[in-house]
ROTI-973530 format. One record per atom (N, C-alpha, C, O): x, y, z; chain; residue in three letters; atom name. Coordinates in steps of 0.02 Angstrom, whole numbers. Layout:
REM ROTI-973530
{east->X | north->Y | up->Z | c->A | r->ala | a->CA}
...
//
This chain:
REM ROTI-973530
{east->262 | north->-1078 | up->-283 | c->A | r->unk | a->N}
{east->205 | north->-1114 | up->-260 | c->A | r->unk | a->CA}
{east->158 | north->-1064 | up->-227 | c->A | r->unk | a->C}
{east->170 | north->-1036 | up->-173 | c->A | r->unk | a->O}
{east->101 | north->-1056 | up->-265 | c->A | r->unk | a->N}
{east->49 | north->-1007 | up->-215 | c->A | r->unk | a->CA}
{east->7 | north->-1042 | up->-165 | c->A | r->unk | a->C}
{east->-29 | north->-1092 | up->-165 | c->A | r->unk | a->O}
{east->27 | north->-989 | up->-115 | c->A | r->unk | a->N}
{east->-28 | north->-1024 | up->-45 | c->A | r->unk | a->CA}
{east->-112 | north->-984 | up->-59 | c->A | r->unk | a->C}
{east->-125 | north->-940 | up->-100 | c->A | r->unk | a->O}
{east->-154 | north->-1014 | up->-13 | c->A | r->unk | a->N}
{east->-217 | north->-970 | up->-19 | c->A | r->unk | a->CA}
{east->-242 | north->-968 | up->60 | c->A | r->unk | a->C}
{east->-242 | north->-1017 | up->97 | c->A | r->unk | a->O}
{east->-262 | north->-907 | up->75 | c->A | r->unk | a->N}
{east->-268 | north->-897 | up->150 | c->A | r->unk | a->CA}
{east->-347 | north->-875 | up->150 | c->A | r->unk | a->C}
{east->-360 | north->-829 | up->111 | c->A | r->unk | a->O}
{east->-412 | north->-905 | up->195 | c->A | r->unk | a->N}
{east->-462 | north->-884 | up->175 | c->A | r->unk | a->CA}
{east->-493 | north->-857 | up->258 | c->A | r->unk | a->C}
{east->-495 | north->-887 | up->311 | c->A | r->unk | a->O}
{east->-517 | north->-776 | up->236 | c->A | r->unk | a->N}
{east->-523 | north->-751 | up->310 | c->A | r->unk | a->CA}
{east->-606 | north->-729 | up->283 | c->A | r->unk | a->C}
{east->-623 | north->-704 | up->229 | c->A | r->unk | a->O}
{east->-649 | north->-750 | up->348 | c->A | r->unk | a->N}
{east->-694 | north->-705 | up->307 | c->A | r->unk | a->CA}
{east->-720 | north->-653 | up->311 | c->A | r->unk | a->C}
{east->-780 | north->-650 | up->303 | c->A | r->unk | a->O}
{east->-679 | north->-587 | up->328 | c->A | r->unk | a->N}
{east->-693 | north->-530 | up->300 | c->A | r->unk | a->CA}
{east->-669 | north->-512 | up->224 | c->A | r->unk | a->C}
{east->-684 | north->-462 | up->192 | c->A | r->unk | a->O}
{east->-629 | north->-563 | up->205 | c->A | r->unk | a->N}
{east->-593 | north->-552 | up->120 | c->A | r->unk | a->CA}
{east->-654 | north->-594 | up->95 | c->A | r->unk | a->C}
{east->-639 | north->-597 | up->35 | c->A | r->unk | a->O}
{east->-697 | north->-619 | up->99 | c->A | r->unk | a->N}
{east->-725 | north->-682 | up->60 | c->A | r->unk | a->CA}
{east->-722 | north->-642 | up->-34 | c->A | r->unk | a->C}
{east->-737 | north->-583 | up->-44 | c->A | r->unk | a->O}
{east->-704 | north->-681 | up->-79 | c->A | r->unk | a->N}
{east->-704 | north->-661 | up->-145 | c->A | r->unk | a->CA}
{east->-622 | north->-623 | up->-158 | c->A | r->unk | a->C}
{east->-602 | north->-588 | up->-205 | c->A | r->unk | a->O}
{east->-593 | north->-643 | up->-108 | c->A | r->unk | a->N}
{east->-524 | north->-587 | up->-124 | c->A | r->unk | a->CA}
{east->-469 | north->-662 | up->-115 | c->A | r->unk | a->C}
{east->-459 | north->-699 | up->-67 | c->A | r->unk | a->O}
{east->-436 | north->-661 | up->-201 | c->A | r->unk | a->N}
{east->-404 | north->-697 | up->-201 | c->A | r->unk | a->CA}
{east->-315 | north->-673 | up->-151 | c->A | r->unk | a->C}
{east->-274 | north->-630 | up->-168 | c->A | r->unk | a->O}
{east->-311 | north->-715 | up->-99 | c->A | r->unk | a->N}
{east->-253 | north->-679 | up->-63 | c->A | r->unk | a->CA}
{east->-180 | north->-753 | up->-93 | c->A | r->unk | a->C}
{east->-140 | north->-785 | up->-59 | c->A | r->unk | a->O}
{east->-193 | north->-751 | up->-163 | c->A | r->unk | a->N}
{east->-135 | north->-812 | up->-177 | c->A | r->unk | a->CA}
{east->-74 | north->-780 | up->-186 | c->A | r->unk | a->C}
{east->-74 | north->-733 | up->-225 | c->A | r->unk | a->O}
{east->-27 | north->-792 | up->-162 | c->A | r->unk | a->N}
{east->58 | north->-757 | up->-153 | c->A | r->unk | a->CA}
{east->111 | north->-769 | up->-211 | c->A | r->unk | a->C}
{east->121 | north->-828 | up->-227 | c->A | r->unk | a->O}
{east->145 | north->-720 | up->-244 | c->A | r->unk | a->N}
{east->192 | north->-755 | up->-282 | c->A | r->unk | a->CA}
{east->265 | north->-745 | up->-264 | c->A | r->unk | a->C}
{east->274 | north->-693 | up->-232 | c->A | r->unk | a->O}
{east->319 | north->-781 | up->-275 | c->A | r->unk | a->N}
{east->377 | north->-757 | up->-269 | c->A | r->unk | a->CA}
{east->384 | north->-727 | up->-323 | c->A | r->unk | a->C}
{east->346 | north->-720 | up->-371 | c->A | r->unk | a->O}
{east->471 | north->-695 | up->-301 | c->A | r->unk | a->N}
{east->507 | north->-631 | up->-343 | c->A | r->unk | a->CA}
{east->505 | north->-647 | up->-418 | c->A | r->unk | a->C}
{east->494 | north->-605 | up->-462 | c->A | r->unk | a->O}
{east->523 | north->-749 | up->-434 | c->A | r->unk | a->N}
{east->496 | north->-726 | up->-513 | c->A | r->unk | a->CA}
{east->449 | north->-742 | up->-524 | c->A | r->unk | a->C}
{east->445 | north->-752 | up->-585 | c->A | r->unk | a->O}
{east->387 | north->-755 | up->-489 | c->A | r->unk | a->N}
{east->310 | north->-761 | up->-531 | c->A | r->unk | a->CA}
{east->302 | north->-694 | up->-527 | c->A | r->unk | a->C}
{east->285 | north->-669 | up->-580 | c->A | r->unk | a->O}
{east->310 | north->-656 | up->-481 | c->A | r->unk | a->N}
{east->296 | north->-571 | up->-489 | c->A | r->unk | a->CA}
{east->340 | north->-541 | up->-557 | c->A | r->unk | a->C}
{east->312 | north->-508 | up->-601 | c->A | r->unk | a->O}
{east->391 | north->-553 | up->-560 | c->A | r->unk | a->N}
{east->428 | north->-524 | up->-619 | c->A | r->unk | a->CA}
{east->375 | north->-546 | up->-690 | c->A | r->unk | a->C}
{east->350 | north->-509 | up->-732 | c->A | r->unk | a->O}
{east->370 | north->-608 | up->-684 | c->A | r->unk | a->N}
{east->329 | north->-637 | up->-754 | c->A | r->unk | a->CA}
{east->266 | north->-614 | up->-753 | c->A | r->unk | a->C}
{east->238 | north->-610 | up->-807 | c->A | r->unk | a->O}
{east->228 | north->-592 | up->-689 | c->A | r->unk | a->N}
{east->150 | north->-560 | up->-668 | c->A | r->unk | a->CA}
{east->172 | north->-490 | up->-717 | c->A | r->unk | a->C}
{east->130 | north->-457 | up->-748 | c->A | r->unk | a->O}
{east->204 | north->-483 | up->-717 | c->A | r->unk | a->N}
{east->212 | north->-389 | up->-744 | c->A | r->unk | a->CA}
{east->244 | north->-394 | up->-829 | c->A | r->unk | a->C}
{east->223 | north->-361 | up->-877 | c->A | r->unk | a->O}
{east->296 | north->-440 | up->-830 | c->A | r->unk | a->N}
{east->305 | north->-435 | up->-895 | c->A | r->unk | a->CA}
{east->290 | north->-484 | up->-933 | c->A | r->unk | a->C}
{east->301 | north->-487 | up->-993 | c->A | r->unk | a->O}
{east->265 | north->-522 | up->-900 | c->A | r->unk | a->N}
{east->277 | north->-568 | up->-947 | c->A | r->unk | a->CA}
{east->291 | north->-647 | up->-941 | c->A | r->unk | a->C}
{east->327 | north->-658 | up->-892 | c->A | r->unk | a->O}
{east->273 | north->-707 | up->-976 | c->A | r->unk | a->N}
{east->320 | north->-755 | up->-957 | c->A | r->unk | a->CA}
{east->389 | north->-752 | up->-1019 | c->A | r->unk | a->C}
{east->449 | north->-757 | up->-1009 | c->A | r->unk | a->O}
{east->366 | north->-746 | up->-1057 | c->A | r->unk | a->N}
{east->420 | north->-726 | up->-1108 | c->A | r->unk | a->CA}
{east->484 | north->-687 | up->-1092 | c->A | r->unk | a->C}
{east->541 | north->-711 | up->-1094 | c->A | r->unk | a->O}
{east->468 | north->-620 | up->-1074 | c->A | r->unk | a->N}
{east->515 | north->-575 | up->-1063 | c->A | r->unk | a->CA}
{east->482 | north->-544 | up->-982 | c->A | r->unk | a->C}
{east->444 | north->-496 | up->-980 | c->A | r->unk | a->O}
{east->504 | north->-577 | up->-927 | c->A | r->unk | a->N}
{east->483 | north->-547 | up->-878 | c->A | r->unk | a->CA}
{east->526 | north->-484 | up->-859 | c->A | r->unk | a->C}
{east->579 | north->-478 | up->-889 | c->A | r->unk | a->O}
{east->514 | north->-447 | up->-824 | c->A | r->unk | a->N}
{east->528 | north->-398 | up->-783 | c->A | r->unk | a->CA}
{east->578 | north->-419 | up->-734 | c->A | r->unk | a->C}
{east->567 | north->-458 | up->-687 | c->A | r->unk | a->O}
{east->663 | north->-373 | up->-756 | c->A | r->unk | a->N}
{east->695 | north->-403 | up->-698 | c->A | r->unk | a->CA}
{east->704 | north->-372 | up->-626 | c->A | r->unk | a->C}
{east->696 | north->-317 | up->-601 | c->A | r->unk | a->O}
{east->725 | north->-439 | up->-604 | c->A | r->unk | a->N}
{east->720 | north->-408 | up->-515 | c->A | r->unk | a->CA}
{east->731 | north->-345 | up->-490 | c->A | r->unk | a->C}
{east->702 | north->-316 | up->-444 | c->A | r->unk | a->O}
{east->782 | north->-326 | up->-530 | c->A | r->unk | a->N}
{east->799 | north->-235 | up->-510 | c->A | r->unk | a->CA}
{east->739 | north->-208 | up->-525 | c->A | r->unk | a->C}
{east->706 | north->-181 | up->-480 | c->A | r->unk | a->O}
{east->717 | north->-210 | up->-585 | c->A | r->unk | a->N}
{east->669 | north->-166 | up->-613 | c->A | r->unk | a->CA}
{east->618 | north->-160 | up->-551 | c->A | r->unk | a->C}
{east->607 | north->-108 | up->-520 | c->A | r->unk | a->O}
{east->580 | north->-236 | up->-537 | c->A | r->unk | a->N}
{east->545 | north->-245 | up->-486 | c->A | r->unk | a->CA}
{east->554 | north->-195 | up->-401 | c->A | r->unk | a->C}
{east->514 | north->-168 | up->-363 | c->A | r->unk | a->O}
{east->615 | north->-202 | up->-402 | c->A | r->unk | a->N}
{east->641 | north->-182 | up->-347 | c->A | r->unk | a->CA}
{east->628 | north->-77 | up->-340 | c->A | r->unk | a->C}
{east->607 | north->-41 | up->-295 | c->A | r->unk | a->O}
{east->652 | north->-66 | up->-407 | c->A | r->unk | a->N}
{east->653 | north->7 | up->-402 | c->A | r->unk | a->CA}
{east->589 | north->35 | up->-409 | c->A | r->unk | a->C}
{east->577 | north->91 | up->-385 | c->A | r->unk | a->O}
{east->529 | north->-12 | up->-453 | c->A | r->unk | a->N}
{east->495 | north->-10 | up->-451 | c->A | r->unk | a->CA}
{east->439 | north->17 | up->-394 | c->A | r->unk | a->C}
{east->400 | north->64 | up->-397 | c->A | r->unk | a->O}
{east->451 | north->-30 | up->-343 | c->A | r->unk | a->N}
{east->426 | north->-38 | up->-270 | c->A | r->unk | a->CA}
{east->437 | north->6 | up->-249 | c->A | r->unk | a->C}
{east->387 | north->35 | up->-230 | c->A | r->unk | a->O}
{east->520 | north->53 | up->-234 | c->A | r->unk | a->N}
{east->533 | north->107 | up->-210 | c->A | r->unk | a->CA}
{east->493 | north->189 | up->-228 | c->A | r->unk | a->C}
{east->488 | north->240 | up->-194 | c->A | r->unk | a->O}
{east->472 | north->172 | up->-295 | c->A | r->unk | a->N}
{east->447 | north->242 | up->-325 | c->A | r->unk | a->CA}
{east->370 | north->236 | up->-315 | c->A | r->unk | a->C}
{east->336 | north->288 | up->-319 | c->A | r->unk | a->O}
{east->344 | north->184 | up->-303 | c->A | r->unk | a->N}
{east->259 | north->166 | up->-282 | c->A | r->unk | a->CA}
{east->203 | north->127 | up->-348 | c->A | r->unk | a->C}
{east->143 | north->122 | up->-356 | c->A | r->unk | a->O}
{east->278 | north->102 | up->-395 | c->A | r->unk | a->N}
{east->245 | north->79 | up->-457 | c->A | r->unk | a->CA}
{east->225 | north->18 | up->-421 | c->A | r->unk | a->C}
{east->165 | north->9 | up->-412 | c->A | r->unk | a->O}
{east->264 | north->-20 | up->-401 | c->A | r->unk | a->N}
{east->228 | north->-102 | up->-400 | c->A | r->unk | a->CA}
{east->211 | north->-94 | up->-326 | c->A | r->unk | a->C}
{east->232 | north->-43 | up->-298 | c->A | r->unk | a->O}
{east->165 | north->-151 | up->-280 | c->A | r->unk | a->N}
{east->161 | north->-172 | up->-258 | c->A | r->unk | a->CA}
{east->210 | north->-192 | up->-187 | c->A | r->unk | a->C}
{east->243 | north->-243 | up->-195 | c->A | r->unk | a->O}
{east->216 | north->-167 | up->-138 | c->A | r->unk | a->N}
{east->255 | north->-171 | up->-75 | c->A | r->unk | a->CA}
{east->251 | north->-254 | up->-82 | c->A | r->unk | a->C}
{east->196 | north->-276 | up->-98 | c->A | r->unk | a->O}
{east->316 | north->-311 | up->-68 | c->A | r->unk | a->N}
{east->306 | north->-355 | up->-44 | c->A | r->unk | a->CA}
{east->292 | north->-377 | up->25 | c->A | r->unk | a->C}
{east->291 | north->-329 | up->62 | c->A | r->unk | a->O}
{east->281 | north->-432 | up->55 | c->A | r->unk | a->N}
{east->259 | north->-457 | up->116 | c->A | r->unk | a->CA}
{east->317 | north->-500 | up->129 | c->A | r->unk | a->C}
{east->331 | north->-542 | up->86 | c->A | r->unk | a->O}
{east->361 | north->-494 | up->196 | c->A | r->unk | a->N}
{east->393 | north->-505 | up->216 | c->A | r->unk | a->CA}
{east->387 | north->-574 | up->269 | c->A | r->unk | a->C}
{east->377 | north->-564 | up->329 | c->A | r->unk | a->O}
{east->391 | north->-631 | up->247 | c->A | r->unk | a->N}
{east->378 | north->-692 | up->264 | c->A | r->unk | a->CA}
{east->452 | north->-744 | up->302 | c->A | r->unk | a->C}
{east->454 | north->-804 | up->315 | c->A | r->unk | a->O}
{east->502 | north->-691 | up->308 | c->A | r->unk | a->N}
{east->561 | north->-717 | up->328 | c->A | r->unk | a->CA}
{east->610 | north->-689 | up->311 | c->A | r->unk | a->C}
{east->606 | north->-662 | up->256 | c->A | r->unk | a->O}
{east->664 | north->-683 | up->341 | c->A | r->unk | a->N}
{east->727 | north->-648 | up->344 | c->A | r->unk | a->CA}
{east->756 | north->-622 | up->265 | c->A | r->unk | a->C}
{east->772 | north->-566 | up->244 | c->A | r->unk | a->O}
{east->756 | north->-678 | up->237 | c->A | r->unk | a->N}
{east->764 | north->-685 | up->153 | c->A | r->unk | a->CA}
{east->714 | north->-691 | up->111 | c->A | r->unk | a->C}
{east->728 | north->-680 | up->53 | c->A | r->unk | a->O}
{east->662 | north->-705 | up->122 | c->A | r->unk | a->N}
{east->593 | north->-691 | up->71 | c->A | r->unk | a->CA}
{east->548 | north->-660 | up->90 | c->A | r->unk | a->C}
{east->521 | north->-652 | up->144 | c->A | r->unk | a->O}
{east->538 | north->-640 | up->27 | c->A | r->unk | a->N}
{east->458 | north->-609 | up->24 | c->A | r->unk | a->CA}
{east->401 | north->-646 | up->-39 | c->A | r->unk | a->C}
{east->412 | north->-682 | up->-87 | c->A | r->unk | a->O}
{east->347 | north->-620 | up->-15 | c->A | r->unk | a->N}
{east->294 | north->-606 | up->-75 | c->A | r->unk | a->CA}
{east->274 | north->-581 | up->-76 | c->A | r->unk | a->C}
{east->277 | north->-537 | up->-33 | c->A | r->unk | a->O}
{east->222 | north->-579 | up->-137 | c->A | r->unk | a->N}
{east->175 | north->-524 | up->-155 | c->A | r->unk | a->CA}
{east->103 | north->-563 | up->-152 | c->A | r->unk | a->C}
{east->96 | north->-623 | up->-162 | c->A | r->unk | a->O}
{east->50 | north->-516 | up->-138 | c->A | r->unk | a->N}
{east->-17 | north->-526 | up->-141 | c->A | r->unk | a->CA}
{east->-20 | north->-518 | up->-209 | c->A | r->unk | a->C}
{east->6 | north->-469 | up->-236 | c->A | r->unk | a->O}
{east->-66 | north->-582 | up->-258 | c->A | r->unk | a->N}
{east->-67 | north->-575 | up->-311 | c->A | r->unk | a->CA}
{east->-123 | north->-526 | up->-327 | c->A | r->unk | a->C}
{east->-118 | north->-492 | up->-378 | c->A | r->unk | a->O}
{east->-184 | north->-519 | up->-282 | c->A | r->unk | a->N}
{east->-230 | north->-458 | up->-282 | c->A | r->unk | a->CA}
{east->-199 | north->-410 | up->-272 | c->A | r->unk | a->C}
{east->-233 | north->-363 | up->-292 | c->A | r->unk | a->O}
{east->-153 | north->-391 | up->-251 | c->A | r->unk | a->N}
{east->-132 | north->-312 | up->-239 | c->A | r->unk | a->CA}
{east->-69 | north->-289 | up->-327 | c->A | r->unk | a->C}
{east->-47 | north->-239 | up->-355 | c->A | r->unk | a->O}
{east->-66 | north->-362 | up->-335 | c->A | r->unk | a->N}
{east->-10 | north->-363 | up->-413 | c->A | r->unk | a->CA}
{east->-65 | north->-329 | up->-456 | c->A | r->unk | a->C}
{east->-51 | north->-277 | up->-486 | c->A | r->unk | a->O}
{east->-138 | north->-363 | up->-459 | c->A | r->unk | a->N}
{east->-187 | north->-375 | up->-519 | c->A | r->unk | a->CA}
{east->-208 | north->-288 | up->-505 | c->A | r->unk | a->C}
{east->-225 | north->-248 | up->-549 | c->A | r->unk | a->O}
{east->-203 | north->-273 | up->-434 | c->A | r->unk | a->N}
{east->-226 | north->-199 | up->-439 | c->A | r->unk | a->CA}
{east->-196 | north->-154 | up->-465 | c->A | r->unk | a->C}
{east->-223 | north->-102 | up->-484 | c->A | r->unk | a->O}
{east->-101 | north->-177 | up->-473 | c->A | r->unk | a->N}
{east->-82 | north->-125 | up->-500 | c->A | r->unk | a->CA}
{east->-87 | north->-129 | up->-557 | c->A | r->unk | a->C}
{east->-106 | north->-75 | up->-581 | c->A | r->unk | a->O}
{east->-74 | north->-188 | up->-614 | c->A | r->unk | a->N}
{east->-88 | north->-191 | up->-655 | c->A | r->unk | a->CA}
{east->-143 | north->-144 | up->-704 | c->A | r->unk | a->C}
{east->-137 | north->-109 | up->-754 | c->A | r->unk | a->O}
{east->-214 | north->-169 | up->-646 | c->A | r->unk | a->N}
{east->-285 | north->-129 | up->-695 | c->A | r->unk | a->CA}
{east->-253 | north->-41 | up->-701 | c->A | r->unk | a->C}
{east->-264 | north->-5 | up->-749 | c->A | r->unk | a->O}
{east->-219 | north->-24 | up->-650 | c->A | r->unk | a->N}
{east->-194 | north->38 | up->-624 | c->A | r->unk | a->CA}
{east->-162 | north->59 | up->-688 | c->A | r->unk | a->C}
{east->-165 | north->116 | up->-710 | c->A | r->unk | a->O}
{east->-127 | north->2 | up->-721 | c->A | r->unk | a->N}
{east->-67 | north->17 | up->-773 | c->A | r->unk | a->CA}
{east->-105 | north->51 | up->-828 | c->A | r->unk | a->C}
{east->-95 | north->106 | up->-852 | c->A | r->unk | a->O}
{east->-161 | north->-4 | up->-848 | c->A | r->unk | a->N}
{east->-204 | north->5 | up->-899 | c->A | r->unk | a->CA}
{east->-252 | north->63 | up->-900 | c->A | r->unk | a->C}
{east->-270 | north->98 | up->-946 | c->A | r->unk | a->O}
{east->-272 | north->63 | up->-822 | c->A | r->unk | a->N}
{east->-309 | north->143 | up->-853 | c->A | r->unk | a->CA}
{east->-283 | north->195 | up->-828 | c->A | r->unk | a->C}
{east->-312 | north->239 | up->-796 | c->A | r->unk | a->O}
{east->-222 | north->191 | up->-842 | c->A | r->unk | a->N}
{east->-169 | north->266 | up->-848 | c->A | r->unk | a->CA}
{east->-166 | north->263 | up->-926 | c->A | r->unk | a->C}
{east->-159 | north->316 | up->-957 | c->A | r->unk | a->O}
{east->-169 | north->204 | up->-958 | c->A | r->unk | a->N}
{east->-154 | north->218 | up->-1031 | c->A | r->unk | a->CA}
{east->-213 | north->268 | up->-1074 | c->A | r->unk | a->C}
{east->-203 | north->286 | up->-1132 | c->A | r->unk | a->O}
{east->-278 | north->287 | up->-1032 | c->A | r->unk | a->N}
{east->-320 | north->334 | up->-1079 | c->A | r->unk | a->CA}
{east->-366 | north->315 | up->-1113 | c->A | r->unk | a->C}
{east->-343 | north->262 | up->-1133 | c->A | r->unk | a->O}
{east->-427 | north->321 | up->-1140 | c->A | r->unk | a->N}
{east->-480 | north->299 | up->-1147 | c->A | r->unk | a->CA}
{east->-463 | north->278 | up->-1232 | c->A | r->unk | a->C}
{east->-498 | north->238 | up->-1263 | c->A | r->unk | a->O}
{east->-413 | north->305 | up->-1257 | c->A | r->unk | a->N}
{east->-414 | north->270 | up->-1330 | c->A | r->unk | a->CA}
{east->-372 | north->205 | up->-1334 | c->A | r->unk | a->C}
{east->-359 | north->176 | up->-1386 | c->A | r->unk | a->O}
{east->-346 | north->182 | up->-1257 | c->A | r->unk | a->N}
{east->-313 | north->112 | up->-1249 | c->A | r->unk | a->CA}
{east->-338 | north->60 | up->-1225 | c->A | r->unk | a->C}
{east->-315 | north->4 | up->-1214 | c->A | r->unk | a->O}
{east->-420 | north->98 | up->-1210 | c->A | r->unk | a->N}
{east->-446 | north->50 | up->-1160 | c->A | r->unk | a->CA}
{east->-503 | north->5 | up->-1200 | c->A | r->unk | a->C}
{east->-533 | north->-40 | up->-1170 | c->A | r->unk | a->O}
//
């Protein structure tokens, strides 16, 4: 379930949250998402997105900070991918 938090120094900045598997499916996929490890090791090496720590046992992710890494993904791929 995404929440939406509206401050206005973000105005235009979607701050909607996903859990561990809308983030997995944000990256791979809904088909074949990205599993949690992957996600996880991911985070450690500076590929994905740090989650936000909302309680002892969960987190989320800012889906703007997901979409950033994403564009990030794509233009590492090089101007003949883009």
């Amino acid at each position: 379930m995404a929440q939406h938090c509206s401050d206005s120094a973000d105005q235009g900045r979607s701050d909607d949250v996903l859990g561990v598997a809308e983030t997995c499916a944000f990256f791979g996929g809904q088909e074949r998402p990205i599993d949690r490890s992957t996600l996880y090791r991911g985070i450690r090496r500076g590929i994905y997105p740090r989650p936000i720590r909302i309680g002892a046992n969960s987190s989320r992710w800012l889906k703007s900070e997901c979409e950033e890494a994403r564009k990030r993904f794509i233009g590492e791929r090089g101007p003949a991918f883009q």
